[in-house]
N, C-alpha and C positions, 0 to 999 in steps of 0.2 A: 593598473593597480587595483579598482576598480571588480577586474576580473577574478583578481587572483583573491581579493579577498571576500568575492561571492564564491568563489570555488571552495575555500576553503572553510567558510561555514558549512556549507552543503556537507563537505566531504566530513567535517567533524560529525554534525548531526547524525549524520551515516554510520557512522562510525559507534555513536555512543548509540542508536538505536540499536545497530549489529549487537552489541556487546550484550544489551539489556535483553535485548529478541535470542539469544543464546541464552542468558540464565533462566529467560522465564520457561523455554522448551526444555531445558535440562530437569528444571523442578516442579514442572507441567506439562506431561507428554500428552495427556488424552484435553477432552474439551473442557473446560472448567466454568461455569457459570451461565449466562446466557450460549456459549457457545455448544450445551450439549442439544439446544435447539438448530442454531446457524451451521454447527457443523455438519450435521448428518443433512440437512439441504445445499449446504454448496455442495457435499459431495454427491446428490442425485442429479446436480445441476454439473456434475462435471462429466457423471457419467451419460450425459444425456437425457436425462428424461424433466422435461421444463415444465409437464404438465401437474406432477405431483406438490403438492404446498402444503407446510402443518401450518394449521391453524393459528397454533399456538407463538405462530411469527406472524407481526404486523409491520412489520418494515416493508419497501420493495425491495425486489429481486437484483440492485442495482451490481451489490459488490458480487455476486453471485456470479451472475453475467459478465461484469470484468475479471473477474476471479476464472472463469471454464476460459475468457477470451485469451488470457495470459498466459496462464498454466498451460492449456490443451497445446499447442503450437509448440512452444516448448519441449511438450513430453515429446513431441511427436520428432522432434530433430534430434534429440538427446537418447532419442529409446526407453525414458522412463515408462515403470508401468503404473495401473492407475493406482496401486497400492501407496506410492511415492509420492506420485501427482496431487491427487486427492485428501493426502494427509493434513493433520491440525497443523501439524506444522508448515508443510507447504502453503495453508494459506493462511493464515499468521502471517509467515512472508508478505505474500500481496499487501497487506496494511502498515509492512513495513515500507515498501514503494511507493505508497498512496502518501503514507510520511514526509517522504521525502518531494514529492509533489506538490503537498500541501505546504513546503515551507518556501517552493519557488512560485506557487500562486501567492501568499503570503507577501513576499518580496515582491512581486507585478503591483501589487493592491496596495504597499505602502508606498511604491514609487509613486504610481498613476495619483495617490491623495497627495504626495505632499511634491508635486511638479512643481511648486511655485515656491519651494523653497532651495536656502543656498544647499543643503542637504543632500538635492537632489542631484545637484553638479557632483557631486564627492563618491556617492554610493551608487545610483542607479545607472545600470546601463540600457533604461529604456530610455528612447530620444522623445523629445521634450513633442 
């Protein structure tokens, strides 16, 4: 039971992200805010070149790197070209996945804190 009703949060979340990750690309194709910096560096980090950095970004290169590690593979079985690959929207995606990640680390984190409750018997399928 358990299972099915962590599946089926996930799969909802997924679902309602999908929907929302569709209007905002419908009514936001180019970069819009901080992404007119982030974007045009994932995409030199996609195209290969890791040595180039604007300034004007103080983050690290973390989603960057998981972003070319995802997409790149991808393109490469599918035949997409890096026009595709590389797009705002294509990685937009990526943080819709990261989404959906963060809601099962999320889950690991409130199992593991609240182990010692009856709670845990009902919802968690990490073993005690």
């Amino acid at each position: 039971m358990e299972r099915v009703l962590f599946s089926a949060v996930v799969s909802s979340n997924f679902l309602a992200a999908s929907v929302l990750f569709a209007a905002i690309n419908r009514a936001q194709r180019g970069p819009y805010m901080d992404e007119e910096f982030h974007v045009p560096q994932a995409q030199r980090f996609c195209s290969g070149s890791f040595s180039e950095w604007d300034p004007m970004i103080t983050t690290l290169p973390g989603l960057y790197l998981v972003s070319t590690g995802i997409i790149k593979p991808v393109s490469w079985l599918l035949g997409w070209t890096e026009a595709v690959v590389c797009s705002t929207a294509m990685l937009r995606f990526i943080n819709l996945l990261f989404n959906t990640g963060n809601l099962y680390l999320l889950y690991v984190l409130l199992c593991r804190i609240h182990q010692k409750d009856k709670v845990h018997n009902l919802f968690c399928l990490i073993p005690k």
